[in-house]
N, C-alpha and C positions, 0 to 999 in steps of 0.2 A: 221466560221472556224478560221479565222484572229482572235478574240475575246476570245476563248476557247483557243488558242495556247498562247495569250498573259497571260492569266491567268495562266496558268502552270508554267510558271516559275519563278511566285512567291510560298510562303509556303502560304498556307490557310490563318496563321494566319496573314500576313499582308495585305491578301485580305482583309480580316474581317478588320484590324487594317481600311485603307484607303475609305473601305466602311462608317464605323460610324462614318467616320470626312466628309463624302462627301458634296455637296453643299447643301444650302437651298432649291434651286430649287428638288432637289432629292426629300428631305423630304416633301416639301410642294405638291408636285404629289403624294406620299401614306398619307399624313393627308387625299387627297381627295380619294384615293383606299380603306383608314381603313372606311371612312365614308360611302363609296357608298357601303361597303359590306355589313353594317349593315342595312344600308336604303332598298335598292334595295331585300336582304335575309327576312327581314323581313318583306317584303309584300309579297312578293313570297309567303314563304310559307306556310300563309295564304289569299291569296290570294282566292283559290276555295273557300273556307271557309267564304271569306267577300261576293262575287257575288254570291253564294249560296243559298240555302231555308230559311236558319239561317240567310241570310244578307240582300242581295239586292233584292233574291226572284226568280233569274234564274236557270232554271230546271237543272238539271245534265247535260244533252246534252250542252245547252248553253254557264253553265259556263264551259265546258271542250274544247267549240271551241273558248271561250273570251279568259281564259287564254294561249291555245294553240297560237292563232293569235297574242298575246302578245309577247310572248316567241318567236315565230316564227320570228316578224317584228324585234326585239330585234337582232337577228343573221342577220338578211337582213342587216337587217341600219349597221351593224358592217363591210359590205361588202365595202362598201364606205364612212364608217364614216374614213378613213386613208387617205382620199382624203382633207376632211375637216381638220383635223388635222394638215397637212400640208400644207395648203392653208395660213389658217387664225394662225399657231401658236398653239402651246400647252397650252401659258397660256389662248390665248380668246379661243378656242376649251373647253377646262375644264368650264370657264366661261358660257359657252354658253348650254353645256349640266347641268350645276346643275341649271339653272334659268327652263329653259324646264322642268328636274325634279322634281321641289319646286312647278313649278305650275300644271304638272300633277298629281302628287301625292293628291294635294290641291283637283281639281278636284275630284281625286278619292273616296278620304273621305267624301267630301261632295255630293257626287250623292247622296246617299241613303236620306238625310233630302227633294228632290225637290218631288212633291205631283207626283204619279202614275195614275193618276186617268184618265179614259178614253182611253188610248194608244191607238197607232194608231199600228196593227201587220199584219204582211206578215206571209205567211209557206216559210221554206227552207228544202230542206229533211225530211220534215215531223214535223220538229220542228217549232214551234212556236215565231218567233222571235219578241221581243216588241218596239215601238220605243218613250215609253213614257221617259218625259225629264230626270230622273235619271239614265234610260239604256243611252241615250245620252248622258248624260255630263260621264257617267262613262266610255263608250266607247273613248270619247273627252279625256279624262285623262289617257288613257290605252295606245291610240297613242301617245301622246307626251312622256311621261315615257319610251316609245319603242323608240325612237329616242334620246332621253337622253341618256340612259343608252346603245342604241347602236352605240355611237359615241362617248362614253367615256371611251370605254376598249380600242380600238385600240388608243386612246389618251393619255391614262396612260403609252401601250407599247411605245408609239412612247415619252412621257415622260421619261421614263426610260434610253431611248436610246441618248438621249439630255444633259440629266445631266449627264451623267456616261463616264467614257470611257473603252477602252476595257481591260484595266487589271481589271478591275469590272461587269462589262456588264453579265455578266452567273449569278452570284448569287446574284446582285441587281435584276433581273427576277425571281430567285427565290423568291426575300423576298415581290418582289410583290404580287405574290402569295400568299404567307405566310401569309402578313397583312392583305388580302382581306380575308382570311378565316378564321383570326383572329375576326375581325367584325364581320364574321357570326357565331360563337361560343359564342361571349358576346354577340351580340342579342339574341341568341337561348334560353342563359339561364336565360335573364331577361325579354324577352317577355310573360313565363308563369305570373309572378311574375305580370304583368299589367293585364294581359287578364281575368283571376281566379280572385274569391272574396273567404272570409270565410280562415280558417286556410290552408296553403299552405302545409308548411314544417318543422319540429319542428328542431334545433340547438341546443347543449346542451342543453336541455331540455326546450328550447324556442321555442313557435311556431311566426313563420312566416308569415302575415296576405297576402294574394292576394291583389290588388289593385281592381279587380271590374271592371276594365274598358272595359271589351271586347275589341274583334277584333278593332274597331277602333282607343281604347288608345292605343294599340301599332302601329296603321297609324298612330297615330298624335306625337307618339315617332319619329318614322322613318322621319315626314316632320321637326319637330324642327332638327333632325341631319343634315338634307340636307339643312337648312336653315343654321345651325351654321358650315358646311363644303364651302357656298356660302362666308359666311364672313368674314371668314378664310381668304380662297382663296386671294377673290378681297382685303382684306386688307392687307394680308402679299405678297402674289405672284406679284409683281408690273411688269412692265414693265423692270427696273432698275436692279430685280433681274434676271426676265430673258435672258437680254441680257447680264449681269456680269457671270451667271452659265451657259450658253446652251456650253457643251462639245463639241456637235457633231458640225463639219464642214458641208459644201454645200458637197450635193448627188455628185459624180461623174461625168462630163458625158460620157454616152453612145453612142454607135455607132449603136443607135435602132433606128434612121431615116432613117440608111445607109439600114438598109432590105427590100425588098423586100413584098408586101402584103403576096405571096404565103410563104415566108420565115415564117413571119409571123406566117402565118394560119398554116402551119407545126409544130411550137413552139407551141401551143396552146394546155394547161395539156387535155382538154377534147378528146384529139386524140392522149392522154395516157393511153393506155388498161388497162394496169396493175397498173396505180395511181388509175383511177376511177374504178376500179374493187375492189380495196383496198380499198377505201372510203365510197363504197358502201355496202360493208359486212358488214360493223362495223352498218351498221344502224338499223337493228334487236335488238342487243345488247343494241346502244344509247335509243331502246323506252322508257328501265328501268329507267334511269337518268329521263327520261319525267316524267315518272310515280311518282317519287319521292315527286312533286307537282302538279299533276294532279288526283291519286289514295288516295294515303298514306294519308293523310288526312283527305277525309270520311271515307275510310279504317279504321281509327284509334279510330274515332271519332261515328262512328256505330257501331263496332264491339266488342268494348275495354269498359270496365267499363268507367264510368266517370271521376275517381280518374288518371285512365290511360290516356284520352286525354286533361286532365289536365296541363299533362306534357309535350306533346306531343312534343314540339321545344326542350325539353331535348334530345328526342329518336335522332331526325334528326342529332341533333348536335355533336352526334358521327361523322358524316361522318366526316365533315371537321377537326374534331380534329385528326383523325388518318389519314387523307389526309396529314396535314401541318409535321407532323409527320416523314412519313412513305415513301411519294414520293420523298423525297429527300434522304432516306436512303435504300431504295431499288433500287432506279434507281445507286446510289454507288456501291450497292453491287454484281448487275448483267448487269453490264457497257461492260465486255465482253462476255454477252449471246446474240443469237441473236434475232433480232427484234421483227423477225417475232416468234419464240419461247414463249419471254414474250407477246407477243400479243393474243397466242391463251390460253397462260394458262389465262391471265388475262381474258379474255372474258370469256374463262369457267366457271371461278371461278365465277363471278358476273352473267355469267348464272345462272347455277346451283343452285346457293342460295338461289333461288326466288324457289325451290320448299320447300324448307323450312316451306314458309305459304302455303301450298295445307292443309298438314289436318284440319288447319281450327284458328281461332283466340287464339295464346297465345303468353302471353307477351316474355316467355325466347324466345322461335321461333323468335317474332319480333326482338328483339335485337339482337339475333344470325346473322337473316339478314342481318340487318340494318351495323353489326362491320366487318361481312365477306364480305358483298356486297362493302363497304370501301376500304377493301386490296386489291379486286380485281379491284379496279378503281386506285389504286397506283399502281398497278404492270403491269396496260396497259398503260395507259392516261399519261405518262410522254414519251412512247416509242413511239406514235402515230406520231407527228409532226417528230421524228427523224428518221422515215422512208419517210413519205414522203421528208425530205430536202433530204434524200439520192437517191431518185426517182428523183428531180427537176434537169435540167443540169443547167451547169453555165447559172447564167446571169439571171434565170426565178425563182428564188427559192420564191420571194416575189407573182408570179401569182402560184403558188402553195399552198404555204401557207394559201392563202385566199382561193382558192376552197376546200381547205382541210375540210371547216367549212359547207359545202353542208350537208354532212349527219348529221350534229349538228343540222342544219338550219329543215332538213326535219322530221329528229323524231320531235324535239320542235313544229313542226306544224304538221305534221298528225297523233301524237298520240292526239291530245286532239278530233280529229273527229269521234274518235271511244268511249274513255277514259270513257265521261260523260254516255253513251249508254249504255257502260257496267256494271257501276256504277249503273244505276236504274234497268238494269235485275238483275245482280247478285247479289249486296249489295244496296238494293234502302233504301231510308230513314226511311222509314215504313213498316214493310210486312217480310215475310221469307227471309233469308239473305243465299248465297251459296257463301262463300270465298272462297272457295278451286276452284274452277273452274275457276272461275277469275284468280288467280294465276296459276294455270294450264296452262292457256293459254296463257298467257305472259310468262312465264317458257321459253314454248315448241318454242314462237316466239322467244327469246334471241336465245337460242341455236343455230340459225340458224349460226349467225356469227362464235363463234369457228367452229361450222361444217366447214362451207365455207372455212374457212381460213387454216382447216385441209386439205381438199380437193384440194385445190390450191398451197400449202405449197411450193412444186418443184417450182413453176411457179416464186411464192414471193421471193424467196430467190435467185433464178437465176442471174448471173451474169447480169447488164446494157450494154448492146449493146456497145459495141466499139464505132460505127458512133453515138452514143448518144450527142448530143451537145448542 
C-alpha cells in the first residue's frame, strides 16, 4: 500500500526516468530472470516431448506424472524457497539455485545416452514404472531443477524488493515479469530453428535451413544459457555490489511473540472460508494452464501435419507476447471494475475457448485458442493476488500470499495424473485419434470455476467483517 501510494505522486515518466538509472544489483537480478525464462521455458515446453516415446521412451501415463511431479515440486519448493532467500541473501540464494540448475539440467540431457538394458520395474496404478539408470538419472535431474527453479522466483521477488525502493517497487514487478516472458518468446522463436532440419522458413525469397538438432539441441541451448547466467552472476554480482545496492532496510519488528498460540491459530488463512473457497474455484480453470505442457504438445505433434509441429514453440509463444502486452494494460484500464467481476469474466473467457478444439484438429481453431485463451489469462491473473491482499488483515498479507499458490501447486500436480491416460485413449500415438472429446472434457471441467464463482458472487464481494484483524 505504502509502495503504490508512494508511486502516485510522481508522473510515470519519472518513474520510468529513476527506474532505467536504478542500481546494478536491480539489473544483475533480471540478467538472471531474462536467462531463467529462456532456460527454464524452454525445457518445459518440450519437456513431454523429451521423456516421451520420441525420447527417453516413457508411456504417456509416465511422462504426464514425471512432468506433473516436476511442476508440482517446482510450486512446493517456491513455498519455502522465501525462507532461504532470506536466510543466506539474494545474491548466494541466485548462486545457489543456478548451480542446482546447470547441473540438473546436465543430468537431464544426458539420461537418455546411459544403457536401458535390463531395468528393474514396479506397477503403480497400473502403470508400469521403470528404474533403469536413464529413468534415474532423469528423474535425479528433474528433482534438482524443481528446487532450483523453485527457490529462485521467490528470490528474484525478494530481489526486486532489495534493489528498488518504494517510489519504484510496483513497476520494477512489473518489468520482472515482462523480462521473464520476454525470454520465453526469444526462446520460443529460436527453439524451432534448432530442433527442425531441412528448409525452415523462406525471407525475402531466402530459405532458412533448421539446425537438425532435435529436442536435446535446444537442452543443450537452454544448459549453455544457465551456464553463461551462472558466470554473469558470480562475476559481476559481488558481495561489494550487494552491500553498496541493497535498498531495503531490516524487516520491522513485530509484536508476533507477543500472541497468544490460540491467537495465532485464529489468524491462520486456512480458517478463512472465503480465502480458501476462492482459491479453490479457480482450480478447475488452472488444469488449462497444466495442460499447456502436459497435452498441447502431443496434441500438436499427433494431430497437426508435420510442417505444423514444426512450429510448434511459435504457436505457444503467442501467449506470453500478448501476456507482456496486455496485463499491464488491461489491468489500467479496468482498475476501478471489480475483482470479483474481472475474475469471472476472465475464467469464462479462457473457459470457454477450449471448446474451440472440440470439433476436431485445425490450425485457425488452434490459434484462435491459443490468442483468446491469452486475453483471458490477462484479464484474470493480474486481479487474482489483488483480491486475495484485500482478503489478508493487517499484519498476515505475506501468510496469505504464499497459500494463495495452493491451487497453482495442485493443478501442476494432479492434472499430469490423469493428462498422460487421457492422451493414450483419446489421441494415443498410433491408432484412431478422438480430439474432440478430450477437449470436451476439459472444456466442461474449466467451466466449473466461472460457474462457482458466478454462484458465490454475493458472498465474494460482501463487505470484510468489521472484527476482521
Amino acid at each position: 500500500m505504502n509502495e503504490t501510494a508512494a508511486e502516485e505522486k510522481l508522473p510515470l515518466k519519472e518513474i520510468m526516468r529513476m527506474l532505467f538509472k536504478a542500481s546494478r544489483g536491480f539489473w544483475l537480478v533480471n540478467v538472471v530472470n531474462f536467462g531463467d525464462g529462456i532456460a527454464y521455458f524452454g525445457m518445459l515446453n518440450l519437456m513431454t516431448l523429451f521423456l516421451g516415446l520420441k525420447g527417453l521412451g516413457m508411456s504417456d501415463e509416465l511422462t504426464g506424472w514425471s512432468v506433473s511431479l516436476f511442476t508440482g515440486l517446482v510450486t512446493l519448493f517456491m513455498f519455502g524457497g522465501g525462507f532461504i532467500s532470506d536466510r543466506i541473501g539474494v545474491r548466494r540464494a541466485l548462486t545457489l539455485c543456478l548451480a542446482m540448475l546447470l547441473g540438473g539440467r546436465l543430468l537431464l540431457v544426458l539420461a537418455p545416452g546411459l544403457s536401458a538394458a535390463a531395468p528393474a520395474t514396479f506397477s503403480l496404478f497400473a502403470t508400469e514404472i521403470s528404474l533403469s539408470p536413464s529413468f534415474m538419472l532423469c528423474w535425479a535431474g528433474l528433482l534438482a531443477m524443481a528446487f532450483g527453479e523453485g527457490v529462485i522466483q521467490p528470490a528474484l521477488y525478494a530481489g526486486v524488493k532489495e534493489y528498488t525502493d518504494a517510489r519504484t517497487a510496483t513497476i520494477s514487478y512489473s518489468l520482472l515479469y515482462a523480462i521473464m516472458n520476454l525470454g520465453i518468446v526469444m526462446e520460443s522463436f529460436v527453439s524451432p530453428l534448432i530442433r527442425t532440419d531441412g528448409p525452415f522458413i523462406k525471407i525475402r525469397g531466402r530459405e532458412i535451413m533448421g539446425l537438425g538438432l532435435g529436442i536435446p539441441g535446444v537442452f543443450w541451448l537452454c544448459i549453455a544459457v544457465t551456464l553463461l547466467m551462472l558466470l554473469v552472476h558470480t562475476g559481476f554480482f559481488t558481495a561489494r555490489v550487494e552491500a553498496r545496492d541493497r535498498a531495503a532496510g531490516d524487516a520491522p519488528v513485530t509484536d508476533e511473540k507477543r500472541r497468544t498460540l490460540a491467537e495465532k491459530l485464529k489468524g491462520l488463512p486456512f480458517l478463512d472460508a472465503r480465502f480458501m473457497f476462492f482459491i479453490f474455484a479457480l482450480l478447475p480453470v488452472r488444469t488449462l494452464f497444466a495442460h499447456q505442457w502436459l497435452t498441447i504438445p502431443d496434441y500438436i505433434m499427433r494431430c497437426f501435419p508435420a510442417s505444423v509441429g514444426a512450429k510448434y514453440e511459435w504457436i505457444t509463444a503467442l501467449n506470453p507476447i500478448i501476456i507482456v502486452i496486455f496485463v499491464p494494460l488491461i489491468a489500467a484500464l479496468t482498475r476501478k471494475v471489480s475483482v470479483v467481476t474481472m475474475m469471472i469474466a476472465g475464467t469464462a473467457l479462457s473457459a470457454a475457448t477450449t471448446f474451440l478444439l472440440v470439433p476436431g484438429p485445425n490450425l485457425t481453431a488452434l490459434l484462435a485458442y491459443v490468442i483468446i485463451f491469452s486475453f483471458g489469462e490477462a484479464v484474470w491473473s493480474s486481479r487474482f493476488l489483488e483480491y486475495v491482499a484485500e482478503l489478508a488483515p493487517a499484519g498476515r498479507v505475506g501468510a496469505y500470499m504464499g497459500l494463495a499458490g495452493i491451487p497453482w501447486f495442485l493443478a501442476k500436480f494432479t492434472t499430469g495424473l490423469y493428462s498422460g491416460r487421457m492422451l493414450a485413449v483419446f489421441v494415443p500415438a498410433s491408432g484412431l485419434k478422438d480430439s474432440s472429446t478430450l477437449w470436451l472434457i476439459y472444456a466442461l471441467i474449466a467451466c466449473a470455476t466461472p460457474l462457482t464463482l458466478i454462484l458465490a458472487r454475493r458472498w465474494l464481494t460482501a463487505p470484510l467483517s468489521a472484527t476482521k484483524s
